[in-house]
Kinemage of the C-alpha trace (Angstrom):
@kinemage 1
@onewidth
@group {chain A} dominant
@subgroup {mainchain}
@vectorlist {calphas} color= white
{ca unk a 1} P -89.101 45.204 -91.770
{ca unk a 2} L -89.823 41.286 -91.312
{ca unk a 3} L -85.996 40.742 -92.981
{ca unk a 4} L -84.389 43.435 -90.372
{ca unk a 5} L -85.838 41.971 -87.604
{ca unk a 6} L -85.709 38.234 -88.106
{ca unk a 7} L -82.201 39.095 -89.540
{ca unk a 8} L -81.073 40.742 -86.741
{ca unk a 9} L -81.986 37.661 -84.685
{ca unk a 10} L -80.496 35.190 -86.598
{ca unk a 11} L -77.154 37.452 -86.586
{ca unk a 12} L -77.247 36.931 -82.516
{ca unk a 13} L -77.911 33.495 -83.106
{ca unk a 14} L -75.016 33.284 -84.785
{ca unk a 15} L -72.881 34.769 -82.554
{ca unk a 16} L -73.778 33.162 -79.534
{ca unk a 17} L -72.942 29.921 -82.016
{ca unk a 18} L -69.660 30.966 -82.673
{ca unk a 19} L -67.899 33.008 -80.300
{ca unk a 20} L -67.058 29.910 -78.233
{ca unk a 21} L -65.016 28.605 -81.034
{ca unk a 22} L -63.876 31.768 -81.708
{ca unk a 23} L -62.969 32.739 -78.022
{ca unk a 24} L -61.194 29.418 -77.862
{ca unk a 25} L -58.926 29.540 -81.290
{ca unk a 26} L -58.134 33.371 -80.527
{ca unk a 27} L -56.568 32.918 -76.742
{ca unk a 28} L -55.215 29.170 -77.372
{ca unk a 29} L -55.130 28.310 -81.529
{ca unk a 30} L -57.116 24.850 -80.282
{ca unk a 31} L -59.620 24.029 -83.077
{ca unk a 32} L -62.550 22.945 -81.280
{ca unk a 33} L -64.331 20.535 -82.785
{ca unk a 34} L -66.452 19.296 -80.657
{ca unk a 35} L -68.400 22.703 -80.405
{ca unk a 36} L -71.425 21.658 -82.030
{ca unk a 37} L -71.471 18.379 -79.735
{ca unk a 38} L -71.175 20.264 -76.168
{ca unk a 39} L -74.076 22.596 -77.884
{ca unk a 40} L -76.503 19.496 -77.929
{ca unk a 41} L -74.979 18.024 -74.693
{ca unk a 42} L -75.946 21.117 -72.779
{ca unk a 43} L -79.792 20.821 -74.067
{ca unk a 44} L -79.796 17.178 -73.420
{ca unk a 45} L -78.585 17.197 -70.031
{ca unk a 46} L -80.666 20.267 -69.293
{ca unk a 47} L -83.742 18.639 -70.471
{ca unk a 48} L -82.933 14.744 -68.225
{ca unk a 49} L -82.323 17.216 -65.165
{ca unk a 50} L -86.094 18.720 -65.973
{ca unk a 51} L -87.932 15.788 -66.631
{ca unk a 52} L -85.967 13.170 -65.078
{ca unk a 53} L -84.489 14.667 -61.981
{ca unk a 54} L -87.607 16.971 -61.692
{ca unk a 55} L -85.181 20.470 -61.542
{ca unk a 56} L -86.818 23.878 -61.894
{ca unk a 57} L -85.265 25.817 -65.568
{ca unk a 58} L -83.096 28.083 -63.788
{ca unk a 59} L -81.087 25.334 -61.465
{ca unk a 60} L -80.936 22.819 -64.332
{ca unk a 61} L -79.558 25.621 -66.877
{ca unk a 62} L -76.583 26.617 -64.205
{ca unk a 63} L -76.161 23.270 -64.038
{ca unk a 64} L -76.042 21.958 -67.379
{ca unk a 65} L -73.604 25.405 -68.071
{ca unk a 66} L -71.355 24.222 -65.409
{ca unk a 67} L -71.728 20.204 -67.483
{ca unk a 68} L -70.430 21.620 -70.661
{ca unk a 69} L -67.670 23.953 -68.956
{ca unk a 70} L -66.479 20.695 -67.495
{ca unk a 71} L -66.715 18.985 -71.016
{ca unk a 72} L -64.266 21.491 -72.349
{ca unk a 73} L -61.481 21.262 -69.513
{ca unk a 74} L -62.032 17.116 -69.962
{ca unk a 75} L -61.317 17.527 -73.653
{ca unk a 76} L -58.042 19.925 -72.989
{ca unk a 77} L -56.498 18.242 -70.163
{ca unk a 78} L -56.791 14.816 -71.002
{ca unk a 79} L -56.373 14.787 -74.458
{ca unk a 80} L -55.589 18.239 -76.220
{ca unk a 81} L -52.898 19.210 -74.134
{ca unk a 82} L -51.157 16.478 -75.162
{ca unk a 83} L -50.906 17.182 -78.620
{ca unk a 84} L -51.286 20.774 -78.752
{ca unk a 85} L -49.576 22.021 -81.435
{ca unk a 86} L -50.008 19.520 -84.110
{ca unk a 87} L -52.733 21.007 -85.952
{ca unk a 88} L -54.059 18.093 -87.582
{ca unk a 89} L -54.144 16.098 -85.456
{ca unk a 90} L -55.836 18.572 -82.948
{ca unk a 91} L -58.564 19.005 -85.596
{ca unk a 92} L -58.982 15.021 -85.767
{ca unk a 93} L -59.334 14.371 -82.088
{ca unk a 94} L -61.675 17.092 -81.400
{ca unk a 95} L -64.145 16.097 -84.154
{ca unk a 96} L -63.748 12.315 -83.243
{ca unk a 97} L -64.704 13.330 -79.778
{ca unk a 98} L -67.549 15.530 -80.919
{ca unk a 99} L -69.189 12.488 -83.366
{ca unk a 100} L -68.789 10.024 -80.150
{ca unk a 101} L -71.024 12.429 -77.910
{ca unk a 102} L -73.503 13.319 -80.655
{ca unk a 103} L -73.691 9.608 -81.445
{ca unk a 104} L -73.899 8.414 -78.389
{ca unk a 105} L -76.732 10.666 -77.361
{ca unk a 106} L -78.504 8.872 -80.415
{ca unk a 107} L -77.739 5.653 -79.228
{ca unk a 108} L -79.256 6.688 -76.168
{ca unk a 109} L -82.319 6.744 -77.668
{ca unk a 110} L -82.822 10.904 -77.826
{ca unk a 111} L -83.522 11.239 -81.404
{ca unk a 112} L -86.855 12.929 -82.810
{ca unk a 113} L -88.571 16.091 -82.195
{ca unk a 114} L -89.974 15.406 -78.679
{ca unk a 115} L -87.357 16.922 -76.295
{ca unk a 116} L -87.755 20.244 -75.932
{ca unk a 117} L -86.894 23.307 -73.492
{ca unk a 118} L -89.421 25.780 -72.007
{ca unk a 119} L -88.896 29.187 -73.260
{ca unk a 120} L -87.654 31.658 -70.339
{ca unk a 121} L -90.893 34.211 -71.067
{ca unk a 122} L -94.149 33.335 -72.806
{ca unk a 123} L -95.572 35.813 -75.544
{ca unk a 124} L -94.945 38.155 -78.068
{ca unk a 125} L -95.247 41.797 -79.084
{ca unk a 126} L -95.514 43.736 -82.393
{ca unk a 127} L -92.724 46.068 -84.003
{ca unk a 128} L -94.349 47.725 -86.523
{ca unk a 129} L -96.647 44.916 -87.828
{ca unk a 130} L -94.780 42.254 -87.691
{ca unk a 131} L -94.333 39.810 -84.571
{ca unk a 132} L -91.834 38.606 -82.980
{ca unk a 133} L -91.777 36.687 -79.238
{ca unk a 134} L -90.059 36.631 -76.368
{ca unk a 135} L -87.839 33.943 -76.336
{ca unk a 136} L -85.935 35.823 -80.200
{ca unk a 137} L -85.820 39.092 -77.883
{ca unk a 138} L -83.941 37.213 -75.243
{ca unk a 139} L -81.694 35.399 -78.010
{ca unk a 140} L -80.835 39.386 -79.132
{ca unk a 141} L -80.716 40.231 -75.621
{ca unk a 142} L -78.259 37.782 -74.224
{ca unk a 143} L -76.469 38.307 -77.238
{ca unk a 144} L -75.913 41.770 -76.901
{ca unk a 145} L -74.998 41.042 -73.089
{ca unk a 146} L -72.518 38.534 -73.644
{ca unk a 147} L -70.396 40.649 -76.006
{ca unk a 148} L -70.578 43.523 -73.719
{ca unk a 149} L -69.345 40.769 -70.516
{ca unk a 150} L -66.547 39.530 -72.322
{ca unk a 151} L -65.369 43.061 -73.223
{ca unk a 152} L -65.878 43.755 -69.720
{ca unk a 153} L -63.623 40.484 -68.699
{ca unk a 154} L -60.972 41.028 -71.087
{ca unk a 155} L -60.242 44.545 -70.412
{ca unk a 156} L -60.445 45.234 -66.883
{ca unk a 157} L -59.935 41.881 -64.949
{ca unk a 158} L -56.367 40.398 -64.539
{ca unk a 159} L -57.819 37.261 -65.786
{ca unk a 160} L -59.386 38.409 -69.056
{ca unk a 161} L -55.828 40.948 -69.495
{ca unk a 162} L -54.023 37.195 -69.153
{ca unk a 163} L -56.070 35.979 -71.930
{ca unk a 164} L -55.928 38.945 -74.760
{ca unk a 165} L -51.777 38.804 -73.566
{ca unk a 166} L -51.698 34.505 -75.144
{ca unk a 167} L -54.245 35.748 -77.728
{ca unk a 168} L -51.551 38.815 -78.659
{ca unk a 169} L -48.351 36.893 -78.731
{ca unk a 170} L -48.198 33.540 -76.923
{ca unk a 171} L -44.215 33.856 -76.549
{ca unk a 172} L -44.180 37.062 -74.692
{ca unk a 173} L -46.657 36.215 -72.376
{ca unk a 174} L -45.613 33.315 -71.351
{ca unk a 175} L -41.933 35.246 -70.372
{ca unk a 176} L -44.039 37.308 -68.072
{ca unk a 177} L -44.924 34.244 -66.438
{ca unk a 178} L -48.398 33.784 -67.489
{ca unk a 179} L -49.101 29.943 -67.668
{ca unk a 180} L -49.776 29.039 -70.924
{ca unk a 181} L -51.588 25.558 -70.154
{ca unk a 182} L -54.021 27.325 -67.856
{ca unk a 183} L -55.046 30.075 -70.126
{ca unk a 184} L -56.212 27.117 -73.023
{ca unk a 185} L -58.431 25.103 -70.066
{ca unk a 186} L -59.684 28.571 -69.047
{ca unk a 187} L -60.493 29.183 -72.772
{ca unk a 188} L -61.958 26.027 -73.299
{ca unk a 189} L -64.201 26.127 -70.125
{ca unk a 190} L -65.498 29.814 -70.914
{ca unk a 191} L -65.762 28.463 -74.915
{ca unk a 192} L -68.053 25.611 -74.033
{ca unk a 193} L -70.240 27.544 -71.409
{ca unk a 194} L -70.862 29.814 -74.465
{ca unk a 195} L -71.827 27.007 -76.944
{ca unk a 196} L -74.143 25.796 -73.666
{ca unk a 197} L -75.698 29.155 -73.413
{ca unk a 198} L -76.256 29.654 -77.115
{ca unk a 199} L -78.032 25.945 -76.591
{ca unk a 200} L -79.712 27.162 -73.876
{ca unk a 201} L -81.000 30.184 -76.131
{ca unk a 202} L -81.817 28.976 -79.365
{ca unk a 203} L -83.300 25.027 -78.430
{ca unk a 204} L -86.982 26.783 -76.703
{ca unk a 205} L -86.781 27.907 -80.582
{ca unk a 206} L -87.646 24.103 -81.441
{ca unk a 207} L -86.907 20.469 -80.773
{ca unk a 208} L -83.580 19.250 -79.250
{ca unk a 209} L -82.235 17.446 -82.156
{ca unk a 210} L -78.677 15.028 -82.523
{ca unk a 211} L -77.637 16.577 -86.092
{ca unk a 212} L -78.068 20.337 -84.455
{ca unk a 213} L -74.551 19.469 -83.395
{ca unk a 214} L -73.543 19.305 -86.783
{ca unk a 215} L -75.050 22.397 -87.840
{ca unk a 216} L -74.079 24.052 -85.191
{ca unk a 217} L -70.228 23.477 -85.747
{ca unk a 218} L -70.880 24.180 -89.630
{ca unk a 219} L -72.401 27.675 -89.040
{ca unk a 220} L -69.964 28.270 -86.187
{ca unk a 221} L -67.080 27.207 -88.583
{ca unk a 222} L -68.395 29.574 -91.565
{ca unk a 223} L -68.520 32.421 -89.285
{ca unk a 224} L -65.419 32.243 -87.718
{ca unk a 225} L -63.723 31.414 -91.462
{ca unk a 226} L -65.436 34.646 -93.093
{ca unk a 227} L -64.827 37.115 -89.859
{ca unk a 228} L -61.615 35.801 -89.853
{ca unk a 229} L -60.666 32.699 -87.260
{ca unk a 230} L -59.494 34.285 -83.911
{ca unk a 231} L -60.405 37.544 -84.929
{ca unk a 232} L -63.637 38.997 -81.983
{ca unk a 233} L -64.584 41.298 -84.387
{ca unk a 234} L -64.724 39.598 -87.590
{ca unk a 235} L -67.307 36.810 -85.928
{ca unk a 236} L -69.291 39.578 -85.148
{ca unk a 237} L -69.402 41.222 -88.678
{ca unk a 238} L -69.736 37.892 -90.398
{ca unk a 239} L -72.271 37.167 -88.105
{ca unk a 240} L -74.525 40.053 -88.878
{ca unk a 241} L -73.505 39.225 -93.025
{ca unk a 242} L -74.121 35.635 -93.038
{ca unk a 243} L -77.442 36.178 -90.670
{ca unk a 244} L -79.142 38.437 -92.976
{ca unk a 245} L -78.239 36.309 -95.969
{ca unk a 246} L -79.603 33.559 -94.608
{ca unk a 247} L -83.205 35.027 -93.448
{ca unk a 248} L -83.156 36.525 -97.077
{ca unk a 249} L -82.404 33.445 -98.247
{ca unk a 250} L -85.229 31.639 -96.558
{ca unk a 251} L -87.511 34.409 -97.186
{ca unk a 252} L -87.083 34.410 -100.953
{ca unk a 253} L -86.133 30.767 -101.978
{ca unk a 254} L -86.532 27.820 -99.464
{ca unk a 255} L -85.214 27.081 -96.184
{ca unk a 256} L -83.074 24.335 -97.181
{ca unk a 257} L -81.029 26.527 -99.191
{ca unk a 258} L -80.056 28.225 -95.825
{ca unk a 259} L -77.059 25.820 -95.378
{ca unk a 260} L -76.361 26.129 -99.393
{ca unk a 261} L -75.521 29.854 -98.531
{ca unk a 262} L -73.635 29.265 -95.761
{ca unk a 263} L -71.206 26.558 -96.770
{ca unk a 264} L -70.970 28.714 -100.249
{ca unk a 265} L -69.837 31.929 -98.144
{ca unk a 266} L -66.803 29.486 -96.944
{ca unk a 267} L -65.884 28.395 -100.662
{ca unk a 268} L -65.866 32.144 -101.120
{ca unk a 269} L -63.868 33.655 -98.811
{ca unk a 270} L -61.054 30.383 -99.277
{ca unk a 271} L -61.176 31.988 -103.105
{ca unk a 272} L -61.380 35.442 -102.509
{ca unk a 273} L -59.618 36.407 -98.934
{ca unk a 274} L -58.660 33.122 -96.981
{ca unk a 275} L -58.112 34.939 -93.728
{ca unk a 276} L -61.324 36.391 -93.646
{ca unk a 277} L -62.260 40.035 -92.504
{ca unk a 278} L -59.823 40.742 -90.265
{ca unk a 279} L -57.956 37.340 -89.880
{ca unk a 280} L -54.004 37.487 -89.439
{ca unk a 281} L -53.098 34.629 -92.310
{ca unk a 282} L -51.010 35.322 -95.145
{ca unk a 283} L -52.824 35.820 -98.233
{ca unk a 284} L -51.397 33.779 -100.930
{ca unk a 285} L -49.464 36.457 -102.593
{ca unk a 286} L -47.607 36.972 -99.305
{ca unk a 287} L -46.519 33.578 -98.910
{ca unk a 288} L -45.277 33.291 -102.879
C-alpha cells in the first residue's frame, strides 16, 4: 500500500516535471534546456517576494508563474528564434542559459537548505495505515487538474486547436495561416509556467536547492525520452513507470540509487526502442 501511494505521487511529480518540456518539444521541436533552471527560478523568486517583499503565498505564486512565463518568451524571442532549427545548437544555447541562471542564483548567495516554501494546507490523513499529507495530495491533485486543463485547451479553444495543428504537421498549418513564431513563444510561456507550477508543488516538499535544477531537467529528460519526446501520452505512461520504479527503488535499496534508475531507464530505451512509447522517430531498422 505504502509503494502505491507514494508511487502514485511521485508519478504526478513527474509529470508536472516534464510536461513543460514535453508541451514545448511537441507544438515547437525547441529542446528546452533550461527547464530545470526556470523550475528553481520560480521557487527562488517566490520565496524573495515572501520574505523580502513581505507578499502573502497566493500573490507571490501568480507572480513568480507569470516570472517564469516571461523567462520562456525571453529565451525564444531573443535568442531561440534565431536559430531555430539547428538542433544542436538549440540544445547548446538553452543549457548554457539554464547553467547561467542556476549559477548565478548560487552566486547570489542562495545555496543550502534554508529557503523554503510554506505548504498550501497543513496536515495529514491516513489511507489505510499509512500516512500521507496534504501538500503530496495537492501534488496528485494539481496533477490530475493540469492534464485535464490542457486537454480542455487543446481541444476546444481556437488557441489550443492552433497548437495540436504545429504539433501535427508544422507545414500545413502554417498554409492555413497559423503563425508559426507565435505558436513556439506561446509554447514556451505555457512550458515554463508548468515547470513554475511543478516548483511551486513539489519545493513545500523540502528545501529550495541550486542543483534541483539539474535534477529536475534529468528526470524531465528521462521521461520525455522513455514516453517518447513530443508524445502527451507517453510522458504520462513513463511517468507513472519511472515513478513507481523509483519509490521501489528507494524503498528497497537506497535513495541515492533513485537517479541510478532513472538515467539507466534512458540507456535502455536508446538500446531497446529510441523513440520511446509512442515517439514518432525511426527505429534503426527503418532508417538502414
Amino acid at each position: 500500500m505504502e509503494i502505491l501511494i507514494y508511487g502514485t505521487v511521485n508519478s504526478f511529480k513527474l509529470i508536472l516535471i516534464a510536461f513543460g518540456f514535453t508541451l514545448v518539444y511537441g507544438v515547437s521541436r525547441l529542446p528546452n534546456f533550461a527547464h530545470g533552471a526556470i523550475f528553481v527560478f520560480t521557487g527562488f523568486i517566490a520565496w524573495i517576494m515572501m520574505h523580502k517583499l513581505n507578499l502573502p503565498l497566493l500573490p507571490a505564486a501568480l507572480l513568480s508563474l507569470a516570472g517564469a512565463a516571461l523567462v520562456g518568451v525571453l529565451i525564444y524571442q531573443v535568442i531561440l528564434k534565431r536559430i531555430r532549427g539547428m538542433n544542436m545548437n538549440e540544445i547548446i544555447a538553452t543549457y548554457a542559459i539554464g547553467v547561467a541562471m542556476i549559477e548565478t542564483f548560487r552566486w547570489l548567495g542562495f545555496k543550502g537548505t534554508t529557503f523554503t516554501l510554506p505548504v498550501l494546507f497543513e496536515g495529514m490523513l491516513f489511507i489505510g495505515d499509512v500516512p500521507i499529507d496534504y501538500q503530496r495530495l495537492m501534488v496528485v491533485t494539481v496533477g490530475l487538474v493540469m492534464l485535464v486543463a490542457v486537454w480542455i485547451f487543446t481541444k476546444f479553444t481556437r488557441t489550443g486547436l492552433a497548437l495540436r495543428g504545429i504539433a501535427q504537421d508544422e507545414r500545413a498549418a502554417m498554409m492555413l495561416g497559423i503563425d508559426s513564431d507565435m505558436t513556439a513563444t506561446l509554447a514556451m510561456a505555457l512550458g515554463s509556467a508548468m515547470s513554475g507550477l511543478a516548483a511551486l508543488m513539489i519545493f513545500p516538499l523540502g528545501s529550495i536547492v541550486v542543483e534541483a535544477g539539474y535534477n529536475t531537467l534529468i528526470f524531465a529528460l528521462a521521461v520525455c525520452m522513455v514516453g517518447g519526446i513530443g508524445s502527451w501520452g507517453g510522458t504520462v505512461l513513463a511517468a507513472f513507470v519511472l515513478g513507481f520504479l523509483q519509490v521501489i527503488t528507494v524503498t528497497y535499496l537506497a535513495t541515492h540509487f533513485q537517479m541510478v534508475v532513472t538515467l539507466g531507464a534512458i540507456i535502455a530505451t536508446l538500446i531497446i526502442k529510441p523513440s520511446g512509447f509512442f515517439g514518432k522517430h525511426k527505429e534503426l531498422e527503418e532508417r538502414v
